[in-house]
N, C-alpha and C positions, 0 to 999 in steps of 0.2 A: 797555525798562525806563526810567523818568523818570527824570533826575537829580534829588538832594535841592534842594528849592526849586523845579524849578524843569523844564524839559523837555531831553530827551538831545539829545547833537549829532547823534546821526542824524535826530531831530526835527526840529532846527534847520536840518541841508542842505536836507531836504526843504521846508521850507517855503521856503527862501533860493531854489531850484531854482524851484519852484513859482511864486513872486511874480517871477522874473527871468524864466518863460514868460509869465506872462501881461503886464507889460510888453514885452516881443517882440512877440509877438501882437496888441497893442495898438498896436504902429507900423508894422506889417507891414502895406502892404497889398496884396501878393501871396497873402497870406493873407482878409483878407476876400473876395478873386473866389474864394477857395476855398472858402471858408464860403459863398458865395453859391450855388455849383456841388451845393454835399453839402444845399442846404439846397431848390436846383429837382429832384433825384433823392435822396429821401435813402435807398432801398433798392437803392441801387446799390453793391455793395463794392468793385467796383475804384476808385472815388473815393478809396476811403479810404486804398486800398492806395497808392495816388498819391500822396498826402496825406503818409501818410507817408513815402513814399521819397522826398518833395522836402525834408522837412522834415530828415532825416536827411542829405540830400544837400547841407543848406545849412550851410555850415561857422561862420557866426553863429550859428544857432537854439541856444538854452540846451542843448534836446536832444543835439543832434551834438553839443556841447562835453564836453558830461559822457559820451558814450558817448565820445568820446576820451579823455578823463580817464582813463574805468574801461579800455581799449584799452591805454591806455599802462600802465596797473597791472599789467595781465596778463603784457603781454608784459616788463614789468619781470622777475617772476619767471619765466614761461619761458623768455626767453632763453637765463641761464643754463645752465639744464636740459638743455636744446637744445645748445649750446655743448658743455656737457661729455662730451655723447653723439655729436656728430656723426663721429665718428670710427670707430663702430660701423655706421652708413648705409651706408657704402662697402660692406660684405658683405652687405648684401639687395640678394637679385638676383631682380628683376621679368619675369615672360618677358613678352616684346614682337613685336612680329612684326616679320619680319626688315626688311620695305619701312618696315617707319614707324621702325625703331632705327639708331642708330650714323651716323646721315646727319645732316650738319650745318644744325644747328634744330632736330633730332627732338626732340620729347618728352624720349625720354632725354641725349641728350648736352645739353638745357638742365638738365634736372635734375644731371648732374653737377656743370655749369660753377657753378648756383648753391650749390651746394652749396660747393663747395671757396672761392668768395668769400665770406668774413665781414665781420664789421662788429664792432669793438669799441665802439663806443658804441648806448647802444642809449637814449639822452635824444634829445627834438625827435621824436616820432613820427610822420609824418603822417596826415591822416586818412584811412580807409579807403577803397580803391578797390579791391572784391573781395575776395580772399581775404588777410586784414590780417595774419595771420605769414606765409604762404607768399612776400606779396611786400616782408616788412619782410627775408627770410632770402635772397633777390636780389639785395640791397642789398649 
């Protein structure tokens, strides 16, 4: 929906996002040999797939920024969530088999250890390397 006058702020990110990719893009030129690559095979989809896992991998790109952004948003409210519950965890019990449980590193006894360390702050998120609450709740 437009604001009166004039276009909504959701409008407005998008296009703010938009013009701050294509200036990136525009100085990047780790990106043009990639443009170059998708443009000598362009029916190739694991290029693309490359593409963008580098892109996402690269902690400048507009992209990664805003998927941090929204990252951080999330786990803003889950945290919470999470917090208030984890005291409930402790009674789910996972059958495991016996060689790979209760031995120190197992599976399980990490899972405990992370579990019972918390983290009261949950501002400065970093950016994602795998599983992004699994290993913000390690912390």
């Amino acid at each position: 929906m437009s604001a009166i006058g004039g276009i909504s702020k959701h409008e407005q990110e998008r296009m703010q996002i938009y013009s701050r990719i294509l200036e990136y893009e525009q100085d990047a030129k780790w990106l043009i040999l990639w443009r170059e690559k998708i443009k000598a095979n362009p029916e190739d989809d694991r290029l693309t797939l490359e593409l963008i896992s580098e892109i996402l991998h690269t902690s400048s790109h507009p992209l990664a920024e805003l998927l941090v952004k929204y990252q951080q948003k999330i786990y803003g409210k889950v945290y919470p969530l999470v917090m208030k519950h984890i005291h409930q965890l402790q009674a789910i019990q996972v059958p495991c088999d016996k060689a790979l449980c209760n031995t120190p590193g197992s599976p399980d006894e990490n899972i405990k250890q992370n579990i019972t360390e918390t983290r009261s702050d949950h501002e400065n998120i970093p950016v994602h390397k795998g599983s992004f609450f699994i290993n913000r709740l390690k912390k």
